[in-house]
N, C-alpha and C positions, 0 to 999 in steps of 0.2 A: 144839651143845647143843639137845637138844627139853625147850620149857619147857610145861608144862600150867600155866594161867591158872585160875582161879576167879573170879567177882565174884558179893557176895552182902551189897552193904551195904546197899539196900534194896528194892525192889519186882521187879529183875527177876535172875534166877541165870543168869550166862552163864560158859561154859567154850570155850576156845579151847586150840588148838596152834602154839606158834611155835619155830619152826627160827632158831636163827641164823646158819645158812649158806643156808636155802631159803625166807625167809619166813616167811609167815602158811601153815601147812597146813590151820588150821580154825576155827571159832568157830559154839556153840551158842547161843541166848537162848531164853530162857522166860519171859514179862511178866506180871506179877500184875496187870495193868489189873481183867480181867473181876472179879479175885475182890474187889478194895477198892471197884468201881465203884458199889454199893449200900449205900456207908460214906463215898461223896463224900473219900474221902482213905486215907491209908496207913493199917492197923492193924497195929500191930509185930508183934503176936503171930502174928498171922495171915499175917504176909510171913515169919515166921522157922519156923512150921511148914512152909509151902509149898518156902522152899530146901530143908529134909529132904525133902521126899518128888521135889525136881527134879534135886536135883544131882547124884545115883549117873546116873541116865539120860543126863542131856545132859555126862558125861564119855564115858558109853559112845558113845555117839553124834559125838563131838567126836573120841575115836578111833578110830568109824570110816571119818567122814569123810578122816581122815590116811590111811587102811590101815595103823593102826600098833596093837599091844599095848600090855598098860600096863608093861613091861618094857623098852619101848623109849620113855619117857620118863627124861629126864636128871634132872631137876627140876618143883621145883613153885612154882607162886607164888598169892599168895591174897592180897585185899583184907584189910587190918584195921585199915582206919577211912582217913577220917574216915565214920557210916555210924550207922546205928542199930545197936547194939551185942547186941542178940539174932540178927540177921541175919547181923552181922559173923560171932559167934561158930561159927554152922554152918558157913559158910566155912572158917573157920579151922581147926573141927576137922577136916572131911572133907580139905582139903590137907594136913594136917600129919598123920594119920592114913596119909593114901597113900604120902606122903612114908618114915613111919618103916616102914611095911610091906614096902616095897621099897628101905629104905636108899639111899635117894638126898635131896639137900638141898632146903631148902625155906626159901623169902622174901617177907616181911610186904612188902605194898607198900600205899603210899598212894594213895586213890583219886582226888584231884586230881593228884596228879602222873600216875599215868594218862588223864585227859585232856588233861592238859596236853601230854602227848607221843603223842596218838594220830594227831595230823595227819602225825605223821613213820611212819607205817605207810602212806601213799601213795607212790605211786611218785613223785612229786615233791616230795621232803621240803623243810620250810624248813631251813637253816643256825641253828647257833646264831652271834649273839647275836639275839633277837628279845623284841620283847612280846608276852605272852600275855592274852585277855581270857576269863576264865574263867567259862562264865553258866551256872547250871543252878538246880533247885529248892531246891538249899539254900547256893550260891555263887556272889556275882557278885564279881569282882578283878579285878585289872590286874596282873602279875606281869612285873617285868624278870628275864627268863631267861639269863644267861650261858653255862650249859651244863647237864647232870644234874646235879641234886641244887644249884644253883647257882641259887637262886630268892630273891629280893626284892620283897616286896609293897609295890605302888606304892600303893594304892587296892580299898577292896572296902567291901563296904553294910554302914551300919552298921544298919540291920533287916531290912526282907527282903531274902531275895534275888530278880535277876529274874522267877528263874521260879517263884519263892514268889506275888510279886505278880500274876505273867500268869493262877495257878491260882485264889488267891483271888478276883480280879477276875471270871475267869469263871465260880464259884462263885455271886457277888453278881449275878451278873447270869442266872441259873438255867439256866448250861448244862451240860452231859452231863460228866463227866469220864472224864480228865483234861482240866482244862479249858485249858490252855495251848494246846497244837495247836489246840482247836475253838472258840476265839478268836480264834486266828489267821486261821483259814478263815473264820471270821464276817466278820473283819476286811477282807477281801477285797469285801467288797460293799458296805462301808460307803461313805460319802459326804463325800468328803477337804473337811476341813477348814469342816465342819458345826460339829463342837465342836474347840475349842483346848484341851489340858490344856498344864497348866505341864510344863518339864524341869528336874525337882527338882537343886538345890545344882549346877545350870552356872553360876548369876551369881554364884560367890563362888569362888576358888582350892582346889587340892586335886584329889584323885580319887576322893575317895571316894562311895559313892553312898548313894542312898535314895530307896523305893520305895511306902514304907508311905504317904507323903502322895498318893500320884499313884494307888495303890488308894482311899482315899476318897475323893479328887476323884471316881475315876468313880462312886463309890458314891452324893455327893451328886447330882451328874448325873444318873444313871439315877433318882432318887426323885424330881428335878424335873421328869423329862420325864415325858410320856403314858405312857411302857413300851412301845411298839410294838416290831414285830419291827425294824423300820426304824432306831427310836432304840437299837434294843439292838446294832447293827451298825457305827452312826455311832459308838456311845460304845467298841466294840471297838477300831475303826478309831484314835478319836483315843490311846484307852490306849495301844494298840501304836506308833502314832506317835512319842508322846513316851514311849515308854520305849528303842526305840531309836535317837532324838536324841541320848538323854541319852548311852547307850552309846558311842555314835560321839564324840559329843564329847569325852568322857572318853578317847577311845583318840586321838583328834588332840592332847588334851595330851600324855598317854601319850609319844607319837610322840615329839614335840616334847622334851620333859627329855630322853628317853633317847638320841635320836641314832639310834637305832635305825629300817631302813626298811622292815623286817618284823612283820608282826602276824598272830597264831595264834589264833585265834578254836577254842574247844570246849567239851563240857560240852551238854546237852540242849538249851538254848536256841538254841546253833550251828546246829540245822537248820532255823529260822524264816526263811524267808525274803526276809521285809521288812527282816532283819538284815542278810544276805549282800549281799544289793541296797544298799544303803546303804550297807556297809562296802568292797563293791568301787569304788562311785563316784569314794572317797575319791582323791585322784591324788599321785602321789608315793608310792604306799603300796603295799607286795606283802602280800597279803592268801592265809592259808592255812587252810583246814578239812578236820574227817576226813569222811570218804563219811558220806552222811546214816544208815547204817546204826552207823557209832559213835560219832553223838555225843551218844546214851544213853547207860546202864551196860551196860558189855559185857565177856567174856572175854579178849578181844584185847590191848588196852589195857592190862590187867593183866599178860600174858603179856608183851608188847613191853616193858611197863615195866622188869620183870625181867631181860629181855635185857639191854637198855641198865645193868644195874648185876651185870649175872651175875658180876663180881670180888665182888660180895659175899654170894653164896653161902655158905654154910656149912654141913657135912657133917653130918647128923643125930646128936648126942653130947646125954649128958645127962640131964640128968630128961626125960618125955614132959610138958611143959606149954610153956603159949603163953598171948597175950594180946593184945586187941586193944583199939583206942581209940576212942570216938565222936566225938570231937574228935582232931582232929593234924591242925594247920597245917602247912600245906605251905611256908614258911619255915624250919621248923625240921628240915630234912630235908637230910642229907650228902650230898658228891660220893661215889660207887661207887667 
């Protein structure tokens, strides 16, 4: 079965080909950085005009990378939700638009469970049963994975999420956006253990997180210091410190309840570094991520997703309507 992917929940529209007897055949991205970059953050409206005018191309493009027509797709699959819900919805129509065009089925998938299972698009997938640690801008969790659709939220922030705070932070402290990644690099030069931030809610039980205190730590910091370029590296340096302590530790409890000796790290924050480095340290621990090319939003993901549940396809009948969701936890999601 060749399944065509869609993602278009929020800033970037990626479309992919995935074969489930030959793989990945392709995967397009198109990143709305440049266009919100002089708005310092996402504009809805603005990300959900831009998938209309992306997402005819980078299908076309997606099969030509395959060498395939659009007749020699089997199905379709399309993000719809969790996601900003103007974005979601172009998505959804141009998939299910294709979909009825050419009479072939077409399946709503969830976009953390796409990350959740994009590390198993490498050739050296992990087994289920594993922990997943799910980071990106709008979700940090801990998620005991039994198998698809088989998902139990151990722990996840009850305000921001990581890479909400990595982006505000670097906001506060006046850098380029997106500011997560160009914190990170800051982060690099900074001067280990100059400043000490707290690693919010480690000295008390549980897994859940929070990030928003450990954002105005750096923000009182950066107002008591001088401001130099120097102090503004030191205080990258210690935010990213203690925001991936915190991480880590939370996944050594993680570890610990579940029995479990596998851990799935994905989602946009997955490609930071100083995470991966830390998280591999950990001993006793088989540590797995997708290629730093998908642990943004991407078309692949979506399409794999859909593999992994292709028994729940359904043959195009009915009225021509659909519907996506801004929210949909990924707990509340069936075995295929």
């Amino acid at each position: 079965m060749r399944i065509l992917g869609i993602e278009s929940s929020c800033d970037e529209t990626g479309v992919a080909i995935y074969d489930t007897d030959q793989g990945l055949l392709s995967h397009a991205l198109y990143s709305q950085v440049a266009l919100h970059a002089e708005y310092g953050g996402v504009v809805p409206e603005l990300a959900s005009r831009d998938h209309i005018r992306k997402a005819l191309p980078l299908i076309e493009e997606a099969l030509k990378q395959a060498k395939l027509d659009r007749t020699d797709i089997d199905a379709v699959a399309y993000t719809a939700g969790p996601g900003l819900a103007g974005a979601l919805l172009v998505g959804a129509a141009i998939a299910r638009s294709f979909a009825w065009a050419l009479s072939i089925p077409a399946l709503a998938i969830n976009h953390m469970e796409g990350h959740l299972l994009s590390p198993l698009l490498e050739a050296n997938p992990p087994a289920f049963p594993f922990v997943s640690l799910l980071v990106s801008g709008g979700h940090t969790m801990l998620v005991d994975v039994q198998g698809v659709g088989q998902y139990q939220i151990l722990g996840e922030s009850i305000d921001d999420a990581v890479g909400e705070a990595f982006d505000k932070t670097a906001k506060m402290l006046g850098l380029a956006y997106p500011g997560g990644p160009v914190l990170a690099a800051l982060a690099e030069k900074g001067t280990k253990d100059r400043f000490i931030f707290p690693r919010p809610m480690t000295n008390r039980p549980g897994l859940d997180f929070s990030f928003s205190g450990l954002k105005t730590f750096a923000l009182n910091t950066w107002l008591d210091s001088e401001q130099t370029e120097h102090d503004k590296a030191d205080i990258a340096l210690a935010f990213q410190t203690a925001a991936v302590e915190t991480l880590a530790l939370k996944c050594k409890r993680a570890m610990a309840e579940t029995g479990h000796s596998t851990l799935v790290v994905a989602g946009g924050v997955s490609a930071n570094t100083a995470l991966r480095s830390r998280l591999d340290a950990m001993t006793h621990l088989n540590v797995y991520y997708p290629r730093p090319s998908f642990c943004s939003d991407n078309g692949a993901m979506i399409a794999f997703a859909a593999a992994m549940r292709h028994d729940s396809f359904q043959a195009q009948s009915g009225p021509a309507t659909f519907s996506v969701k801004a929210r949909w936890p990924i707990d509340t999601l069936s075995p295929p």
